[in-house]
DOGUTI-822872 format. One line per 2 residues: number of its first residue (from 1); their letters; for each residue x, y, z of N, C-alpha, C. Coordinates in steps of 0.02 Angstrom, whole numbers. Atoms other than C-alpha are relative to their C-alpha. Layout:
N
NUM> A> X Y Z X Y Z X Y Z | ...
//
This chain:
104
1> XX> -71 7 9 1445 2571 327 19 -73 -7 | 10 53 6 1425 2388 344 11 -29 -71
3> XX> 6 27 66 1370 2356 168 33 37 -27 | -33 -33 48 1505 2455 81 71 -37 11
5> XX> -61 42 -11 1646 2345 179 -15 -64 -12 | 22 37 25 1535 2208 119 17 -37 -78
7> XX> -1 -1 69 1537 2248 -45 69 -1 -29 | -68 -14 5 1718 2279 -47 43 -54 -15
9> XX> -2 61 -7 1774 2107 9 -34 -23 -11 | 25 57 77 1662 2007 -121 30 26 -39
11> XX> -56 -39 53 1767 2132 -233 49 -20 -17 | -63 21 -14 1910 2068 -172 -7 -53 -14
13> XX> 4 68 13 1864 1883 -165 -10 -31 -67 | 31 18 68 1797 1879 -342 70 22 -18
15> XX> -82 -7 12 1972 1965 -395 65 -41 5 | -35 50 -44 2071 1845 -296 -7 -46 -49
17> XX> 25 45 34 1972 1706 -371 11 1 -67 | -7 -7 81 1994 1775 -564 61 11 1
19> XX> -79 2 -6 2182 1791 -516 26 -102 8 | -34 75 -1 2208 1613 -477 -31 -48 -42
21> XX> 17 29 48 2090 1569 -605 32 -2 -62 | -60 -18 61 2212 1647 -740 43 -12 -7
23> XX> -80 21 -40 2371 1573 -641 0 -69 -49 | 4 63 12 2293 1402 -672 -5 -26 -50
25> XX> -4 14 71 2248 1418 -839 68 31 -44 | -87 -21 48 2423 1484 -895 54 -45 4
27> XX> -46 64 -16 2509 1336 -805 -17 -42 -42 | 30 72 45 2405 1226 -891 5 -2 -89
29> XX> 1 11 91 2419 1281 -1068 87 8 -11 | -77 11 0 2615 1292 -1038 35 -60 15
31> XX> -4 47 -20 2611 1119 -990 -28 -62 -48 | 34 17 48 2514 1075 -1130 51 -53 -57
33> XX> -54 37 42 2595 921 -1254 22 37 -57 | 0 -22 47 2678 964 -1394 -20 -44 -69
35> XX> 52 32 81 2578 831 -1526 -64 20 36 | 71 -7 -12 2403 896 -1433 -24 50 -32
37> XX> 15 -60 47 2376 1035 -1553 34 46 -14 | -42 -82 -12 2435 1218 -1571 14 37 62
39> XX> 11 -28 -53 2442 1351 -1457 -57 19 11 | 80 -25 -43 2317 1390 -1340 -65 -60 -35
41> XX> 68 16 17 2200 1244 -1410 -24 -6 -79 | -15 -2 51 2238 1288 -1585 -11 -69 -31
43> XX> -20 74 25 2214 1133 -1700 19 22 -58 | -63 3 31 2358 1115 -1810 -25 -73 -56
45> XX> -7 55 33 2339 993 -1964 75 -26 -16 | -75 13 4 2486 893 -1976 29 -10 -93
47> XX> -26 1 72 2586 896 -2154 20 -91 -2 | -11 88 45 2581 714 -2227 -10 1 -73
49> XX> -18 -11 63 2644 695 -2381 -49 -63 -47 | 38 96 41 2557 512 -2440 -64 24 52
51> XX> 43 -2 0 2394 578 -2375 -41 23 -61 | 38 -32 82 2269 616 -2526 -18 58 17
53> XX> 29 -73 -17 2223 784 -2533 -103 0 -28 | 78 -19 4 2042 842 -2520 -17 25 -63
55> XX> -12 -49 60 1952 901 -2690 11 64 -5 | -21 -60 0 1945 1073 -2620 62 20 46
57> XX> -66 -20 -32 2129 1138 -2578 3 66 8 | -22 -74 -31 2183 1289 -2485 73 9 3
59> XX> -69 -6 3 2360 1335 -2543 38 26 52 | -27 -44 -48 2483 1380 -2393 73 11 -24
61> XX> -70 -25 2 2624 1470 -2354 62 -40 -35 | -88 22 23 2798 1440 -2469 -48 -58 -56
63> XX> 15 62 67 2677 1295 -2601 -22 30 -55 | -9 -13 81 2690 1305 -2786 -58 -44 -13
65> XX> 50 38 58 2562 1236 -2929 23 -88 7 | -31 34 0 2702 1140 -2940 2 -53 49
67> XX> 3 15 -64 2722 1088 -2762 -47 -62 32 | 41 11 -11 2551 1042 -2742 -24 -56 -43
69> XX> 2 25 89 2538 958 -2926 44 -87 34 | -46 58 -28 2682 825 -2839 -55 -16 59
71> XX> 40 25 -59 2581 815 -2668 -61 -49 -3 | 63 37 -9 2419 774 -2711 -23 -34 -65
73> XX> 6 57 44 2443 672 -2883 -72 54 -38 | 36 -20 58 2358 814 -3013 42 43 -25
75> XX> -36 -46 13 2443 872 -3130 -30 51 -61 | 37 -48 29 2321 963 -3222 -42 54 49
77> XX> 22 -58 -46 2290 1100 -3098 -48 76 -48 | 18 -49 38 2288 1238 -3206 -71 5 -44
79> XX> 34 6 56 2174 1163 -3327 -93 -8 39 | 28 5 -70 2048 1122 -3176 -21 58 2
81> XX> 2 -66 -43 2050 1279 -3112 -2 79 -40 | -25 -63 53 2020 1442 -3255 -10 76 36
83> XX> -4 -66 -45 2015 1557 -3102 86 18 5 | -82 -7 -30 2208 1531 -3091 28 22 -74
85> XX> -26 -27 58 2270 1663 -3248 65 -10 -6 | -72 14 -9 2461 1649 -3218 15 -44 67
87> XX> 1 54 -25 2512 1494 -3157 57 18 94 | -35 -30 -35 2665 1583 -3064 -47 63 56
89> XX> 45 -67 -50 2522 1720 -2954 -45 -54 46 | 48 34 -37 2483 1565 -2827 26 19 72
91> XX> -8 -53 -76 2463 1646 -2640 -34 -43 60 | 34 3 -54 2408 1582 -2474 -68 28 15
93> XX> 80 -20 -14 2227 1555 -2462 -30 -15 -67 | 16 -15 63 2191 1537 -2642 -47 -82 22
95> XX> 59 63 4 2047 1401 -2665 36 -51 -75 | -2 45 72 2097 1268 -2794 -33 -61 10
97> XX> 32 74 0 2001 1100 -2864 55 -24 -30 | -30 66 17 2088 944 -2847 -19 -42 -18
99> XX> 23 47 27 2074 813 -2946 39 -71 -21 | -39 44 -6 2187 667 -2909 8 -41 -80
101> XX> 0 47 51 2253 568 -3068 3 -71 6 | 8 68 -9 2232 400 -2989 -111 -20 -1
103> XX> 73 11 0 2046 432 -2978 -28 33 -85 | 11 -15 54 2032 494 -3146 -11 -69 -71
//
């Protein structure tokens, strides 16, 4: 009977323990800065406009040909790129090559 009230309370203690382990980590990521990343740890690239863009671009949410064409200094996207059939069908996630016109 011993080892079953044993076993019980380490049950408990380990419980306990993964309770205030979950407390501490919820304070802490609610406490968390808001320039230290995303949520939870998340890393967040920040939008800078006068940074050069990479050759391979990943179009996001709400950016145009257009958009992008102004951002990262190419304005031959289309011509670049003969995966992109209608210039107007550009979506979040889409892969495009950049090719800056200052390095050209």
């Amino acid at each position: 009977m011993a080892r079953a009230s044993s076993t019980t309370e380490l049950a408990e203690k380990i419980a306990w323990h993964c309770a205030l382990f979950m407390a501490i980590m919820l304070v802490l990521s609610c406490c968390e800065s808001s320039d230290g990343g995303g949520f939870m740890g998340q890393v967040t690239q920040p939008r800078n406009v006068n940074k050069p863009c990479d050759e391979i671009y990943v179009v996001r949410e709400g950016e145009t040909l257009h958009t992008i064409s102004e951002k990262c200094g190419d304005p031959y996207i289309v011509e670049q790129n003969p995966h992109i059939n209608d210039p107007d069908d550009v979506f979040p996630g889409l892969v495009i090559k950049i090719t800056p016109f200052k390095n050209r």
